[in-house]
C-alpha positions in Angstrom: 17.6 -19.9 -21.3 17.0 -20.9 -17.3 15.0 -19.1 -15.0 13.5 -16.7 -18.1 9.7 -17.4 -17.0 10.5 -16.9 -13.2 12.7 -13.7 -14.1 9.2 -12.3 -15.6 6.7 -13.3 -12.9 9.3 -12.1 -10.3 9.3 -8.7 -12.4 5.8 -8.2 -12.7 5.6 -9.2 -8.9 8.1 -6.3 -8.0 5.1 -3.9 -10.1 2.2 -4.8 -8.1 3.1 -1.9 -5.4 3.3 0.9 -7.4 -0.4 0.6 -8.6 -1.8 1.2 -5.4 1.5 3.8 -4.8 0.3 5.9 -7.8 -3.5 5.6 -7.2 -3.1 6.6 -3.5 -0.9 9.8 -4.7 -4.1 10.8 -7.4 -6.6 9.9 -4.6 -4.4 12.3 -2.1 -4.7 15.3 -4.5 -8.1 15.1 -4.6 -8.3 15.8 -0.8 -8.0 19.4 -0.9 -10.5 19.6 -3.4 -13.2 17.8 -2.0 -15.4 18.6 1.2 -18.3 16.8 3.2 -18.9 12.9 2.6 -16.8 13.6 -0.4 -13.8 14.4 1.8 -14.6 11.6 4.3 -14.4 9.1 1.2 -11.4 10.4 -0.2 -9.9 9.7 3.0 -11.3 6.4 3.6 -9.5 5.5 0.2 -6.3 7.3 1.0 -6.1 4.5 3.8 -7.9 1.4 2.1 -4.6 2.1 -0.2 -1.5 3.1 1.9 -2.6 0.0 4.0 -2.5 -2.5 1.1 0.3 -0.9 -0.2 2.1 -1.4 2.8 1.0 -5.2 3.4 1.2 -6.0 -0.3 5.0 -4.3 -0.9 6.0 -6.1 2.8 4.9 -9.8 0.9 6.4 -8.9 -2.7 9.7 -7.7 -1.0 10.0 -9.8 1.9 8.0 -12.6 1.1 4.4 -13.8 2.0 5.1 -14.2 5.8 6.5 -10.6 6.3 3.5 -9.7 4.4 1.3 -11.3 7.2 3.7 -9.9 10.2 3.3 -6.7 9.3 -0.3 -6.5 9.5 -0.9 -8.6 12.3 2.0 -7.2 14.0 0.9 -3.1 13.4 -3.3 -3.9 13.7 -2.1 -5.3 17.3 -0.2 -2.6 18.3 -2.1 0.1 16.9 -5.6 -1.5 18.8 -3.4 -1.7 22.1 -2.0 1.6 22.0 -5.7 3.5 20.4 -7.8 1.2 23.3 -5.6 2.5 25.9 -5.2 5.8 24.8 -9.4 6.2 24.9 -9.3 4.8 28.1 -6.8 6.6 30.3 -5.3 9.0 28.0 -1.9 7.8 28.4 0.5 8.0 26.1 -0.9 10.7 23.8 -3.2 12.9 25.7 -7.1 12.7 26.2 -9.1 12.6 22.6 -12.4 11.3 21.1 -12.9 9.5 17.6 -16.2 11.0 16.1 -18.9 8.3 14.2 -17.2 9.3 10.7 -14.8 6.5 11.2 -17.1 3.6 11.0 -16.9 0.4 13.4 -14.7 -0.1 16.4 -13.3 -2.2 18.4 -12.6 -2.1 22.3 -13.3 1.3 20.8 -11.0 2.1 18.5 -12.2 2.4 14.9 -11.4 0.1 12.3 -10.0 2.5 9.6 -7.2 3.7 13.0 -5.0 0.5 12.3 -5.4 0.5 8.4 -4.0 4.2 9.0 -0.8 2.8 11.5 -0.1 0.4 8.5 0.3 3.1 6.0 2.2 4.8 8.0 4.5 2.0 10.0 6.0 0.0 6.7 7.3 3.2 5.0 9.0 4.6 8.0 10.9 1.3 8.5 12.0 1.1 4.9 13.1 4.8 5.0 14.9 4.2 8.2 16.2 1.0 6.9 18.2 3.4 4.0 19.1 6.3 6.2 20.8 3.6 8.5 22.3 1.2 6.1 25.7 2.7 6.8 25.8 2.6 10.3 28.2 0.2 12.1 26.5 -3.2 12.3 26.7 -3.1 16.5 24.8 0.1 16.4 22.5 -0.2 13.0 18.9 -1.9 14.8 19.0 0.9 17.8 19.8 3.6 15.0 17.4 1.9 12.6 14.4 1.7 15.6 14.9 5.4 16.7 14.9 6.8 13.4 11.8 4.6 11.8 10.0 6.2 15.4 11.0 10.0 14.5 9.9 9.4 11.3 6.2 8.0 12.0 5.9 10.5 14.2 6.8 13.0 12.0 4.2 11.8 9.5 1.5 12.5 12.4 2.4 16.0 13.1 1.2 17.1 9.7 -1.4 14.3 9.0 -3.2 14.9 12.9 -4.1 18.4 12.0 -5.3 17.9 9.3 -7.9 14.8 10.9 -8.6 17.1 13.4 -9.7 19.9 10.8 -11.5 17.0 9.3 -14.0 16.3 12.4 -12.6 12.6 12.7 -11.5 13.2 16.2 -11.0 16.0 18.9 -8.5 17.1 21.7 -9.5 17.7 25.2 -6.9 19.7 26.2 -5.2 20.8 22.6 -2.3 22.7 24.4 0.6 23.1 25.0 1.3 22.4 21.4 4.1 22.5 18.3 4.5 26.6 17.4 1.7 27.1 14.3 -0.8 24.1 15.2 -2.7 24.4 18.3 -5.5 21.7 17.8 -2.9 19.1 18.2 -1.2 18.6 21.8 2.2 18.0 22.4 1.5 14.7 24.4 0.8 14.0 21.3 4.2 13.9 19.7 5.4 12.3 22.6 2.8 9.4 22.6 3.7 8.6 19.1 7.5 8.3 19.7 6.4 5.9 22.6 4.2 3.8 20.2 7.0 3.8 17.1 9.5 2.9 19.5 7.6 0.2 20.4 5.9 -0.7 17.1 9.8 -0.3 15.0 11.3 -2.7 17.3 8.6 -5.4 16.8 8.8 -4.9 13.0 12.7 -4.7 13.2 12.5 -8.0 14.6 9.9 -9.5 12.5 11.6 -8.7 9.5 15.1 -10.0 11.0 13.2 -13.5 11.6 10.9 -13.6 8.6 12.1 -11.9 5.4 13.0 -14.7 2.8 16.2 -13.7 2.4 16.8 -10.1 0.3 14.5 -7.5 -0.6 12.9 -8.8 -4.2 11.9 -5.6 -4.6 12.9 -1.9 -4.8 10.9 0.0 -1.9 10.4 2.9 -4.5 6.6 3.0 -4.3 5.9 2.8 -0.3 8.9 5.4 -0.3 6.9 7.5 -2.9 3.8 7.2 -0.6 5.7 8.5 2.6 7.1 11.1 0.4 3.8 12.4 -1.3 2.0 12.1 2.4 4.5 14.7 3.5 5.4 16.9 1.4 2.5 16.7 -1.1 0.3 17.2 2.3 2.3 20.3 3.4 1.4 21.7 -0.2 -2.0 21.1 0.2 -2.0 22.2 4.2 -0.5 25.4 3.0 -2.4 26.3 -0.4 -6.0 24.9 0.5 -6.7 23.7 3.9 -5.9 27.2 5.5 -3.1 24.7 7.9 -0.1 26.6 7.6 1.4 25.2 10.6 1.7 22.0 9.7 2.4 23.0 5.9 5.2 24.6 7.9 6.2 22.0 10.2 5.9 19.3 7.3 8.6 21.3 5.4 11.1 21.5 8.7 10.9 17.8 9.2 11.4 16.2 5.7 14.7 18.8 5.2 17.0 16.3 6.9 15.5 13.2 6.0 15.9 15.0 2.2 19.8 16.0 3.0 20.9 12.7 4.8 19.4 11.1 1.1 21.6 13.6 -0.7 24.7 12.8 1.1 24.2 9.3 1.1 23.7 9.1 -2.5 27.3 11.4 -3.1 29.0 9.0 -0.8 28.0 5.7 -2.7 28.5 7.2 -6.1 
C-alpha cells in the first residue's frame, strides 16, 4: 500500500495541537483556584501554552512557514501597538504593566505578545468558519472584521480579569462596558483597531504562505478560544467575584454559538 507511512506521520502530526489544547484547558481551571505567585504561574502557563498552541497548529495545518508568519507577524504587531500604547495612550487608553510580567521590551513585557498569539490564531480560524459561506468578492473583508470582533471580544472578559490580577492598571477606567468598570471603553475600541490591523496581515499571510489546504482540523485552537470564553465566564461568575464580564462573556459567544448552529443545519 502507497503513501501508508506518510498517512501515519501526517496523522500523528494533525495530534500534536491538541496536547497543548487540553493541558492549557486543565491549566485554565486551576486559575480560579489558585492565588498569589500561584495565580501568577498559572497564568504564565496559560500563555506559554495558548502561544505554542497557536504557532505549532498554524505549522501542522498550514505548513512550517505559516507557522513562522504567525509569530513573527503577531510579536510585531503586538510590540508596535503595546509600545505605542505605553507611550501616548493611543489606541486603547492610558495603562501601566506592573513588574509581575517579567522583561520588556521598548517596554512592553515579554509574556504581552505570547498573549496576542493565543489569542490572534483562534480568532482567524473561527472567522475563517463563520465566513466560509460568504460570496468569494466579499469573504476576506467579512473574514477580517469578524476575526477583529472576535479578539476583541476575547479581551473584554480576559482584561478584567488581568486587571483583578495586578498585571496592569487603568488611568482613567471609565466610561466603561455596563458590569466592568476597571476596564475603559477606549479599550474595546483600541483592540478593534489592533485586530483590524493584525487580521488583515494574517489574512494575507496565510493567502501567500499556507502549503496548500488545512492538513489539519482546527478543533483544538477552536477548543482553546472556546474554553477561554466561556470556561472564563464560569469561573468570572462563580469565583473571581467578576460578574460583569461573566456576563458580558456569555452575551458575546451567543452569536458566534448560533451562526455555528445554523451553519452546521445548512451543510447537513
Amino acid at each position: 500500500m502507497t503513501g501508508g507511512p506518510a498517512l501515519r506521520t501526517g496523522s500523528r502530526a494533525a495530534l500534536l495541537p491538541w496536547v497543548p489544547a487540553v493541558l492549557l484547558v486543565v491549566t485554565a481551571i486551576g486559575y480560579p483556584l489558585t492565588d498569589g505567585t500561584a495565580r501568577t504561574a498559572v497564568s504564565w502557563a496559560i500563555v506559554l501554552l495558548g502561544s505554542a498552541l497557536s504557532v505549532g497548529h498554524a505549522a501542522v495545518s498550514r505548513g512550517a512557514r505559516t507557522g513562522a508568519g504567525v509569530l513573527v507577524t503577531t510579536a510585531a504587531t503586538a510590540v508596535v501597538f503595546e509600545a505605542v500604547g505605553l507611550a501616548t495612550g493611543v489606541p486603547y487608553g492610558s495603562y501601566t504593566y506592573s513588574d509581575d510580567l517579567g522583561p520588556t521590551l521598548l517596554g512592553v513585557p515579554f509574556l504581552v505578545p505570547l498573549a496576542w498569539l493565543m489569542m490572534a490564531w483562534p480568532s482567524w480560524l473561527l472567522a475563517a468558519r463563520l465566513t466560509r459561506d460568504v460570496r468569494a468578492g466579499r469573504r476576506r473583508p467579512a473574514r477580517v472584521g469578524v476575526a477583529a470582533a472576535v479578539f476583541a471580544a476575547w479581551d473584554v472578559v480576559l482584561d478584567p480579569q488581568m486587571v483583578q490580577a495586578g498585571f496592569w492598571t487603568w488611568a482613567h477606567p471609565r466610561p466603561s462596558l455596563p458590569g466592568i468598570d476597571t476596564v475603559p471603553l477606549t479599550n474595546l475600541a483600541g483592540w478593534l483597531l489592533a485586530g483590524v490591523v493584525l487580521m488583515t496581515l494574517l489574512d494575507l499571510l496565510v493567502e501567500r504562505t499556507a502549503a496548500g489546504p488545512a492538513r489539519a482540523g482546527d478543533g483544538a485552537p477552536l477548543l482553546a478560544l472556546a474554553w477561554m470564553t466561556l470556561g472564563g465566564a464560569l469561573a468570572h461568575a462563580g469565583w473571581l467575584d467578576l460578574p460583569g464580564s461573566a456576563a458580558w462573556g456569555v452575551v458575546l459567544a451567543v452569536p458566534v454559538v448560533v451562526a455555528l448552529v445554523v451553519q452546521a443545519r445548512r451543510a447537513r
